[in-house]
N, C-alpha and C positions, 0 to 999 in steps of 0.2 A: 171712923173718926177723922175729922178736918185736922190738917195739923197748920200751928200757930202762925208757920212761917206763910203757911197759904191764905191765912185770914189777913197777915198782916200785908202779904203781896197785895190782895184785892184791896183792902186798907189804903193802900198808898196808891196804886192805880185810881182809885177815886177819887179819892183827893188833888191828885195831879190833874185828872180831866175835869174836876170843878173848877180848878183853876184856869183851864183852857177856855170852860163857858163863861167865867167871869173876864177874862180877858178879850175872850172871841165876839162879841157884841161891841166892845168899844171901837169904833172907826171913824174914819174921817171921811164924807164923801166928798171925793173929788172928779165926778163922772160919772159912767157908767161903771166901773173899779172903787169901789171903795180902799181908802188906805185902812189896814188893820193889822191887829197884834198877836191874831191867830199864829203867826208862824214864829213869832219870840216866843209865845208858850209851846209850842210845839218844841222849840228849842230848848227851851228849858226845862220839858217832858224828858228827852233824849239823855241830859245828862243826868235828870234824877232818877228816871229808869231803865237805860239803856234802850235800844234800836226797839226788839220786841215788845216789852212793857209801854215804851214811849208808844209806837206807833198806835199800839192796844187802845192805850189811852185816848187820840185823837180819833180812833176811829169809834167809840163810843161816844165821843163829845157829836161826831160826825151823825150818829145816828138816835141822840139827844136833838139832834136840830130838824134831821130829815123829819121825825115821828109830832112837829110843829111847835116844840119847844124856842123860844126867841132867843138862841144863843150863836147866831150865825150875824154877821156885821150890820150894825144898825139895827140891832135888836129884832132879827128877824128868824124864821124859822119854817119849815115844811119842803114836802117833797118840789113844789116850785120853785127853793132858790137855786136847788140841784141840775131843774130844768131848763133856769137863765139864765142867763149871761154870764154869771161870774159861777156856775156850777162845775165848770173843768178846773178852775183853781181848787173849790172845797174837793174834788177826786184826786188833782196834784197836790197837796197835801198830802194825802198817803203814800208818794211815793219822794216826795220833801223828806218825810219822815225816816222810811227806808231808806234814802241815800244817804241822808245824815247822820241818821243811827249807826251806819254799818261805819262812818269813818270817826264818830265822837267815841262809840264802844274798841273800837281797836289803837284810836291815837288819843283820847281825851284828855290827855298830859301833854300833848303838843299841839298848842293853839294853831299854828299855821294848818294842819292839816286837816284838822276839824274844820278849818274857816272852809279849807277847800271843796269839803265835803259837803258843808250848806249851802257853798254855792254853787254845786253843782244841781244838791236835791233844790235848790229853786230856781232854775235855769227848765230842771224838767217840769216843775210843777208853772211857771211861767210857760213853758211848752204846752200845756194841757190847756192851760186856761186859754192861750192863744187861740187855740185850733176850735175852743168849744166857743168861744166869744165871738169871732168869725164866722161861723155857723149860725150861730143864735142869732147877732143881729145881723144876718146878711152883708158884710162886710168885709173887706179882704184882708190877707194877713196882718199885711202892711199893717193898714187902719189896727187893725186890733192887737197886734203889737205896740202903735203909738199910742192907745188909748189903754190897755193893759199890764204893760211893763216898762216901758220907758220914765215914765214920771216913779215908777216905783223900786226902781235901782237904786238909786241913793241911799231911801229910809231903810229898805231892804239891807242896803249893806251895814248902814249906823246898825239895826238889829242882829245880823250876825255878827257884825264885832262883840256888839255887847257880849253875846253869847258866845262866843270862845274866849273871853275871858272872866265872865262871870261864871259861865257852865261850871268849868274846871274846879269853882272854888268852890260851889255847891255842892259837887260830886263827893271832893275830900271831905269837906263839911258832916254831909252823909255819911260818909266811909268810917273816919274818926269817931262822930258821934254812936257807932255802929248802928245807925238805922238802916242801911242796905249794905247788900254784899256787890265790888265786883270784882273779876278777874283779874283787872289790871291795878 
């Protein structure tokens, strides 16, 4: 027999990563990189289900896109976004997740340290996307850091603010309404 809490974990896992394909299509293209909101719903994955649940999450929305579903930025989808150019950012995302998760589940009541945490997981996941974008379109670090990350530090950071101080309040939110449990 399945018990409740497990229908209702898978329950809210899917819900959160519908919310990441409804988010994760919407961008701005401005280049080769599109700007997108993939990584505020990732964010905001993180504190409604913590690091595991979260990442869980993205990484089904991840594999919702690979299998040619349009939920990848500018309504796109299949194993060729993977392939091009901006495919090391959709694999730095899981590890965005993972660094972020591990510091919003252990300080998520202390906005600064959470902020640090996301920007450290998008500094790697800006890593990824660098080294695969470089590759992809034959172009050197350099370039593919100016055309990569540079224009996207900013918004970047506007979305982690948001998310260390909207996170926290969703988490409690959650907590109080007892729809999830967490440790802290």
């Amino acid at each position: 027999m399945i018990k409740s809490t497990n229908i209702r974990q898978i329950s809210v896992i899917g819900v959160i990563t519908a919310v990441i394909c409804i988010l994760g299509p919407l961008s701005i293209p401005i280049g080769v990189v599109p700007i997108s909101f993939t990584n505020l719903a990732i964010y905001f994955a993180l504190y409604t289900l913590g690091m595991k649940k979260g990442t869980l999450s993205y990484i089904v929305y991840m594999l919702i896109g690979l299998v040619g579903i349009p939920v990848f930025s500018g309504f796109s989808g299949g194993l060729s976004k993977l392939v091009g150019p901006t495919g090391g950012y959709i694999i730095g995302f899981i590890f965005m997740a993972v660094i972020g998760g591990y510091f919003i589940d252990r300080f998520w009541d202390k906005w600064y340290l959470s902020l640090i945490g996301m920007v450290v997981g998008t500094a790697v996941c800006y890593l990824f996307g660098t080294v695969w974008l470089a590759y992809q379109a034959h172009i050197s670090l350099g370039a593919a850091f100016s055309a990569g990350v540079i224009p996207f530090i900013p918004g970047d950071m506007v979305k982690i603010l948001v998310a260390a101080f909207v996170g926290p309040q969703i988490r409690r939110g959650l907590i109080k309404a007892n729809l999830l449990k967490f440790s802290h």
